[in-house]
Structure formats: structure tokens, C-alpha cells
N, C-alpha and C positions, 0 to 999 in steps of 0.2 A: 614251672616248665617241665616237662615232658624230658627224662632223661633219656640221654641217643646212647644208641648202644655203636658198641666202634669196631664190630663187623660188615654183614650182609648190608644192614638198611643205611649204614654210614657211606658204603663202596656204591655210589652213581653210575651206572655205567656210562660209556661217554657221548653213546648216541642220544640217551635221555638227557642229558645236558644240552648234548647240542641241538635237541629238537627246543626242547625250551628256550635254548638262547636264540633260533632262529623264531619263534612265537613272539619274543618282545621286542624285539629288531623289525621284524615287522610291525607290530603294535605303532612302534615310534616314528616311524617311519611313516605308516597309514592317516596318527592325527599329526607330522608336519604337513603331510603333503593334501591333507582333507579340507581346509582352506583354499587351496587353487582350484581345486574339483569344483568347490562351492561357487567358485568365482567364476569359471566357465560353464555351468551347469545354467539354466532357465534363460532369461531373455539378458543380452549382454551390454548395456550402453552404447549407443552411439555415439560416433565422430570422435572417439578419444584417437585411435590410429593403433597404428603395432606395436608403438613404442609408447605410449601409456598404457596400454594392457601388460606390459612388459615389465613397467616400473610397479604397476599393481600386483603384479602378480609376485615380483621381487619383495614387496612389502608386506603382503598376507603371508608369503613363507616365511620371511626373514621373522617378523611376529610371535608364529607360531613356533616354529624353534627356539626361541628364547622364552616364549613363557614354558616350554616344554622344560626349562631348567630348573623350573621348580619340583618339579615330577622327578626329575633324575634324582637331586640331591634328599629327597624325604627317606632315602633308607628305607626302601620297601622289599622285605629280603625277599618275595618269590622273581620280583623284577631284578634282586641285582645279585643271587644266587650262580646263575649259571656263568657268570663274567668276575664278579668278586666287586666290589664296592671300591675299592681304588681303580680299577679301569674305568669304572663307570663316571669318577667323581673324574678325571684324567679325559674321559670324552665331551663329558659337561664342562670343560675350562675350553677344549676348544669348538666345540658344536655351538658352544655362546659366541665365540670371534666369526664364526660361520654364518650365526645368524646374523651378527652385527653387519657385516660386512655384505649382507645381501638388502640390509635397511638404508646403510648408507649408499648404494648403488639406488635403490628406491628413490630419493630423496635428489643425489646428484641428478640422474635421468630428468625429472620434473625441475627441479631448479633452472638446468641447463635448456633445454626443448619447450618445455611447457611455463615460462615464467609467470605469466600474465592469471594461470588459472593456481597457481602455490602462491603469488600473492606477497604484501613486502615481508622485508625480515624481520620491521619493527615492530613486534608484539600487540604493542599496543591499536596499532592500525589493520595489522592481518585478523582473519575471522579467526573464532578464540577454536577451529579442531585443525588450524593450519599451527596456531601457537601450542595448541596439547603437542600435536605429532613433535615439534619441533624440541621441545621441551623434554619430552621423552626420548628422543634422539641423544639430546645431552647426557642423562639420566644413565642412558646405555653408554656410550661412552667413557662415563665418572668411572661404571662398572667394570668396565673391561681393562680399563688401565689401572686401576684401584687392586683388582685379581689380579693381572699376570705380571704389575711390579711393585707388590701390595712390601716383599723384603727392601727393595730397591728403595723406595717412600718412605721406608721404617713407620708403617702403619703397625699396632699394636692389634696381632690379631682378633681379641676379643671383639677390639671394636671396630675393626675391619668388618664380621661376622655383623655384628648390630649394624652398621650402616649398608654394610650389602644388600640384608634381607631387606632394611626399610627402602631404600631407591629403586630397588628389584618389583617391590611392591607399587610402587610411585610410577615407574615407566610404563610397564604394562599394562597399568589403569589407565596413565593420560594416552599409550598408544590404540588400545580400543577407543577410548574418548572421541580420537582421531575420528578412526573407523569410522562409527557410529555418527558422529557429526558432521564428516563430508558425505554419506549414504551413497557415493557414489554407485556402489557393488553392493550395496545390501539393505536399497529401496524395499526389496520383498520382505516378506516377516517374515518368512521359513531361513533366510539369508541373515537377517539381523541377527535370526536365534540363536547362528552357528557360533557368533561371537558370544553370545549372552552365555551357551553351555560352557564355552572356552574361558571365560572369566567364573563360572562357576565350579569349574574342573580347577582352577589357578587357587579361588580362596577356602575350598576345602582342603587342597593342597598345606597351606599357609597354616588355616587351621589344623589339622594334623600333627603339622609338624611343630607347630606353636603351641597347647592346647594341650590333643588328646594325648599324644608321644608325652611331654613332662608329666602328666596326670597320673600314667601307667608306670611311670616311673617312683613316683612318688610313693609308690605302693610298694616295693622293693629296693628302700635304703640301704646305705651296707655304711660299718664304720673303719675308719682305719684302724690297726692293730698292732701295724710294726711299720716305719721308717728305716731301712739298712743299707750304710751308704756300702756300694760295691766298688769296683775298681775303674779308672780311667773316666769320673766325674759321673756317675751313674749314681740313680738309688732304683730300690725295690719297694714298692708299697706292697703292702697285706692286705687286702680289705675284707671283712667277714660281713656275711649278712646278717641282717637283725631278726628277718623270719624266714622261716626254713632253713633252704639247703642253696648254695653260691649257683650261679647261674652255672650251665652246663654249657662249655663248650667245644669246638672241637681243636686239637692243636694245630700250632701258627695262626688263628684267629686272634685278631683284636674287638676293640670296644671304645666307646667314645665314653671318657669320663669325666664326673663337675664333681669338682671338690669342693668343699665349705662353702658352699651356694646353694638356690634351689635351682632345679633343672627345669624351670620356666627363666632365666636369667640369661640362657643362652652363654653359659661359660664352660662349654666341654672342648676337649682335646681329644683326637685318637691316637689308641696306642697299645702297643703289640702286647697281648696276655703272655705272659713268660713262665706261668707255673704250670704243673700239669692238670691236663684237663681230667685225669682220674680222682685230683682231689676236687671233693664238693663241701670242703668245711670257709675254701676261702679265692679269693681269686688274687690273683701277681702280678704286680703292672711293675716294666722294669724300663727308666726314664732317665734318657742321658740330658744334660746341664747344657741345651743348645739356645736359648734365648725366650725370649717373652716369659709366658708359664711357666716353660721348665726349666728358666735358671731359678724357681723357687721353689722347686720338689722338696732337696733339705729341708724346708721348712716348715715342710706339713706336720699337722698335731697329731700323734696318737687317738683317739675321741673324734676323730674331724669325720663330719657325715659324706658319705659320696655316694651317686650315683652312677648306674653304670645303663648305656643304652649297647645290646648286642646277643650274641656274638655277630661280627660282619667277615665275611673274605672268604677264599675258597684255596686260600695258602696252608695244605694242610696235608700230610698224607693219609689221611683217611677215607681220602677217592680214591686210592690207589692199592688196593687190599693184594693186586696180584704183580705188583713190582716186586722184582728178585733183588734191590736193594736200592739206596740211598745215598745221592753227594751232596751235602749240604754246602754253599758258599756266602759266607759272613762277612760285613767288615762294619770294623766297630760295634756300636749300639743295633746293628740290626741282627747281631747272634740273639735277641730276646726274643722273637717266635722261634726259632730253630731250637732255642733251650727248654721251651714250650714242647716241641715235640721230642726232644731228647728225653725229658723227664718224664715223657708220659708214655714212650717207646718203653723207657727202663723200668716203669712202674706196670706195664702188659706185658713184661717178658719178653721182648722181641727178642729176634736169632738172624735174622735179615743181615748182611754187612752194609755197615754204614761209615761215613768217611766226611768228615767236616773242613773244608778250609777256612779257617779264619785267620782276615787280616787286617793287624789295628799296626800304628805307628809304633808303639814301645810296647816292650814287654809288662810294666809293670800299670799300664792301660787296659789291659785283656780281659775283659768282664768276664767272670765266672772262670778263674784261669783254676781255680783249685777245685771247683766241680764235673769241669771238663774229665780234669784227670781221675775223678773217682767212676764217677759214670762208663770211663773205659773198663771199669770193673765189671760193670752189671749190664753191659753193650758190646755188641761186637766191632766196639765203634774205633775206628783211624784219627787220629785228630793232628791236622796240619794247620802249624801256625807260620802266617808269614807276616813278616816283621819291619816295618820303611827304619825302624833307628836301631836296630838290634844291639843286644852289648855285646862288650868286646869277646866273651866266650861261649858265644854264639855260633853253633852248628846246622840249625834249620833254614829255612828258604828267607833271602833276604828281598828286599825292594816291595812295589805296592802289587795288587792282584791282577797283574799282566799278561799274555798272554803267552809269556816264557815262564814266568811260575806256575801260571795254570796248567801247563805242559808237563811240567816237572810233578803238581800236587796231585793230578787228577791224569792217572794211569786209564788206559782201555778201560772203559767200564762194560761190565756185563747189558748182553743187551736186555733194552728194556728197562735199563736202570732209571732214575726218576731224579732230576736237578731243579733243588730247591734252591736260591737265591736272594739275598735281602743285605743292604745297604747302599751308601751312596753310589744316585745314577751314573757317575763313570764308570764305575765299579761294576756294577749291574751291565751296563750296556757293551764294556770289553771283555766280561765273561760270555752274555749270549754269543757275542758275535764268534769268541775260540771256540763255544760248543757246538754255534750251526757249521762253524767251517769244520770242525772235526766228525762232523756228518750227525751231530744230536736233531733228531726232529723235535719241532715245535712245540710241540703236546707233551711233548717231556721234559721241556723246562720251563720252570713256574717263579716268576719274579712278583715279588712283595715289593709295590712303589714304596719309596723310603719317605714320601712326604706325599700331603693331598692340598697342600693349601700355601 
């Protein structure tokens, strides 16, 4: 890969951003809603009424939104660049209840009004693209409940990940199936096509990300190096690549990475690059002991093969070349991108003033509590801990990251200054709100989701 340099061509300006985010926004928006066009376009059925055009129409969108999810989640960095890959993955958790919920309104409308032409509910007896649709309704459903209380279930994410993609696959097919076997709306062959491109856009999709992505991977092994347990249940992996040079990234960038697997196995995690992005001998993935996968990080081998699919996210300050400084706020395990750009501010010399809050439970929790303090050396950096169990001789800011510590830690900032954020969503969401009420614009502060899945 092509090393970025972490001036001029690194610094985006924000209206090319925002011109690009508004190009995919549209794009997405054009093929949900390209479907209904289809469906009102050329000669329209008779005798259905306003109220099965209604539910058809609620069904061709609803459709198309949900295979659209397979598009969002394939990690196509020009489409998910201008927004960062955890919003995106954050829109695609509820853009699928969006769609679901305009299939199930489909389905109600014609059960309730139109019984006699949707036909029984026993399988065996209804024509078989009233039992596809139905079928695939299910399917959708498995899905949506399966994602948003996938922890609740104690679904074991790997194979949460294998059974999503496979049902995901399974719906979408039996719900064209649908389509195509009632002909109601797409008698024409120019109409039938629309759906034939749409399931071809879907299994290129699948392929891609199935396929050509581990292929390309497979070409750029790395081994692990070092295992180093850090403080408050955390470790640091090393991983060096086996040819060339560590992929380049930019700092607070993550990457999804398969250890002692192939990356056709579908067993990656994402997770925050921690090292700096000026070294290219190796990359740092820094991993707190929270369940599934990573209550087994300890025990990863020195020798152990991994792959890395990235850099992804746009949590970085090197969109930001002409900020007059820096407040970073941390808690817990999500100081590992902001240590990512600490370490790579201190390894380019910065002069910028910078000012850190972090806030973990106990003191002797504090990931990076003794780097922190060196780094003040070669930083013009603030470092504010605040502490929910402090010990008894104890003089810094006590309780969790509220809106009276935030007060106390984070002084008038110079304007223009730039807030970078990452940890859990309370945390995250009771800091934006003290920064928009103490008059922070939007664009100036930039929250790392603490989870995508």
C-alpha cells in the first residue's frame, strides 16, 4: 500500500467530505427508492385499489432496504470514508428495522384487506411464492431479533456472524422468489430485470466480501510477536508483517482482525490500532478482557498467523491539520485509539496543546498509566484522570465522567479546538451533550462507537 503522508493530502477539507458524503447518501437512497419508481413506471395492474398498491409498494421498498444491507456492511472504504465505518455499521442495525418494519406493514395490509388473494397460512396448501414471501418474513425477523439482543440471547458472536450472513442470504432470495412468482408488478421483462440486477448487485456483494476480501488478505499475513498484559485486564498484541512493510495507517484508526484462522473462516473482530501510525515495522492492537473472543486475548501464541482487513474510520486527527489544539476524552479501554494518536503526535513532534481526560474506576485499572506520564514529556500534553474508586490519598477529580467533572476537567477551550471521544455510550453520550450545551459545534466533536455489534 501506498504510504499517506500526514500533512496536505492527509488534511480533507470539509466541504469535499461533505460533498462525497452527500454522493453516497444519495446513491443509497436512489437504489432503495428505484424499486417503486419501477413499480409506477409503464402499465400499472388493474383492480388491486390504493390500498394494495400501497402494501406493494411498502414491500418493494421494504426489500430493497434490506438487501441494501448487504452493501453497507462489505467495508467499501470510498462509500464509508466520508462518515467513518462505525456510523455506517450503526445505520445498517437500524435502516434493517426500517426496512423490516415496512415488510411487515406489507404483509399486515394484504393479510387484513386482501385475505382471499395472500391465501391460507398453511404452507402446504398456499401457492409456494405466498410460502417463499412468508418464509422469508420469518427469516427477517430471526435476523433482527438475533442483532439487536444478539448479548441478551448470549449468542456467541462468531456464530452469530455465520448464521446472520447465512439467513440474510436465505431471506432475500426466497423474498425475490416472492417477487418473481406472484409477477404481479413485474409481468414486463424490463420490470422482472430490475429485480434480477438487484439479486446480482446482492451476490457480488456476498461474493466480495466472502471470496475476493479473504483472497486479498491472504496475501498480507502478519505474525504475532509480543503478547503484553497491561493494566486493568487489558493486553497489547504486536503483530509484524511477513512481507514488506505493516500496513499504514492513520491514527485512532482501527481494523478487523482473525487470529489463528484463515480469513475465509469469518472469525474477525474490530479493534482500535493503538500504536503509532509512524511505525511501519509493526501494528498494536490493544484489547480489554470483555467476553466472547476477548476474554481469550492472554492466550494468544507468539508465532500465531493473523490477519488484518483495514485501516477503517475517520477518528483521527489528521483531518484536522489547522486545529489550534486537542481534548481527548477516554474511559477505560477506549484510551487505545487516542494512545494511537498520542504516540504518533509524539513521534511528529507536535507543539499543539493537548489535554486528555481519562476515566476508569480505580487507579491501578488505568491502561497506559506509566506512558501517559512519559509522553507529558515529549507533549504539550494535560493529563486528567478521573477516578469512580480513588485511594484514600487521592487529590484528583473523583466520580464517573459527568457533567460536573467535565466542567472542572475541560477549562474554555481555545476556539476551534477539536474533541475527540471514545468509550462507553453513557459516557460518550453525557460528554456530547456538556460540550453542545457549553456551545461546542458539531463538527468539532468526533465520537469513536465503543462497539458495532
Amino acid at each position: 500500500m501506498t504510504p499517506l503522508p500526514h500533512s496536505s493530502s492527509c488534511d480533507r477539507p470539509a466541504a469535499v467530505r461533505l460533498l462525497r458524503g452527500v454522493y453516497w447518501v444519495s446513491a443509497y437512497v436512489l437504489l432503495a427508492v428505484f424499486p417503486l419508481v419501477v413499480l409506477l413506471a409503464g402499465e400499472i395492474p388493474k383492480g388491486g385499489g390504493m390500498g394494495w398498491d400501497f402494501a406493494m409498494a411498502l414491500g418493494f421498498g421494504g426489500l430493497a432496504i434490506l438487501g441494501l444491507q448487504s452493501v453497507l456492511t462489505a467495508r467499501f472504504r470510498r462509500a464509508t470514508a466520508p462518515f467513518g465505518i462505525d456510523v455506517i455499521y450503526y445505520f445498517h442495525r437500524w435502516a434493517a428495522v426500517g426496512g423490516f418494519a415496512l415488510i411487515v406493514a406489507h404483509y399486515a395490509i394484504l393479510r387484513i384487506g386482501y385475505r382471499a388473494a395472500v391465501g391460507p397460512v398453511n404452507p402446504l396448501a398456499a401457492p409456494w411464492p405466498m410460502t417463499a414471501g412468508r418464509l422469508a418474513l420469518v427469516l427477517f425477523a430471526l435476523l433482527i431479533v438475533s442483532s439487536l439482543w444478539r448479548k441478551a440471547l448470549r449468542i456467541d458472536y462468531d456464530r452469530w456472524r455465520t448464521g446472520h450472513a447465512i439467513m440474510a442470504v436465505l431471506a432475500v432470495g426466497l423474498a425475490v422468489a416472492h417477487i418473481q412468482g406472484v409477477g404481479y408488478y413485474t409481468q414486463a421483462v424490463w420490470k422482472g430485470a430490475v429485480w434480477v440486477g438487484y439479486s446480482a448487485l446482492w451476490v457480488l456483494t456476498v461474493a466480495y466480501v466472502r471470496v475476493a476480501r479473504p483472497l486479498s488478505l491472504l496475501r498480507s499475513p502478519y505474525r504475532v510477536t509480543e503478547v503484553h498484559r497491561e493494566r486493568g485486564r487489558a493486553w497489547t498484541l504486536t503483530l509484524a508483517p511477513e512481507r514488506a512493510a505493516a500496513l499504514r495507517f492513520r491514527p485512532g484508526q482501527f481494523a478487523w482482525l482473525s487470529l489463528g484462522t484463515s480469513p475465509f473462516r469469518a472469525r474477525e473482530h474490530p479493534f482500535s490500532l493503538s500504536g503509532s501510525a509512524e511505525d511501519r515495522g509493526a501494528l498494536r492492537f490493544t484489547i480489554k478482557e470483555l467476553g466472547d473472543f476477548t476474554n481469550l486475548i492472554g492466550r494468544v501464541k507468539v508465532g500465531e498467523i493473523a490477519y488484518v482487513d483495514g485501516p477503517h474510520g475517520v477518528f483521527t486527527t489528521d483531518y484536522h491539520a489547522r486545529a489550534p489544539g486537542f481534548v481527548f476524552v477516554a474511559g477505560g479501554v477506549g484510551i487505545a485509539p487516542i494512545m494511537s494518536i498520542l504516540r504518533t503526535l509524539a513521534d511528529r513532534g507536535e507543539r499543539r496543546p493537548l489535554r486528555l481526560v481519562y476515566g476508569n474506576r480505580c487507579w491501578e485499572n488505568v491502561v497506559f498509566r506509566e506512558e501517559l506520564a512519559q509522553l507529558r514529556t515529549r507533549l504539550p500534553l494535560e493529563v486528567v484522570h478521573v477516578l469512580q474508586e480513588p485511594p484514600p490519598d487521592w487529590t484528583g477529580l473523583r466520580g464517573v465522567l459527568g457533567p460536573a467533572e467535565l466542567a472542572e476537567a475541560i477549562p474554555a477551550a481555545a476556539p476551534g479546538t477539536v474533541f475527540f471521544l471514545c468509550g462507553p455510550k453513557p459516557m460518550s453520550d453525557s460528554v456530547q451533550r456538556r460540550l453542545r450545551a457549553a456551545g461546542v459545534p458539531m463538527n468539532r466533536i468526533h465520537c469513536e462507537l465503543f462497539e458495532m455489534a
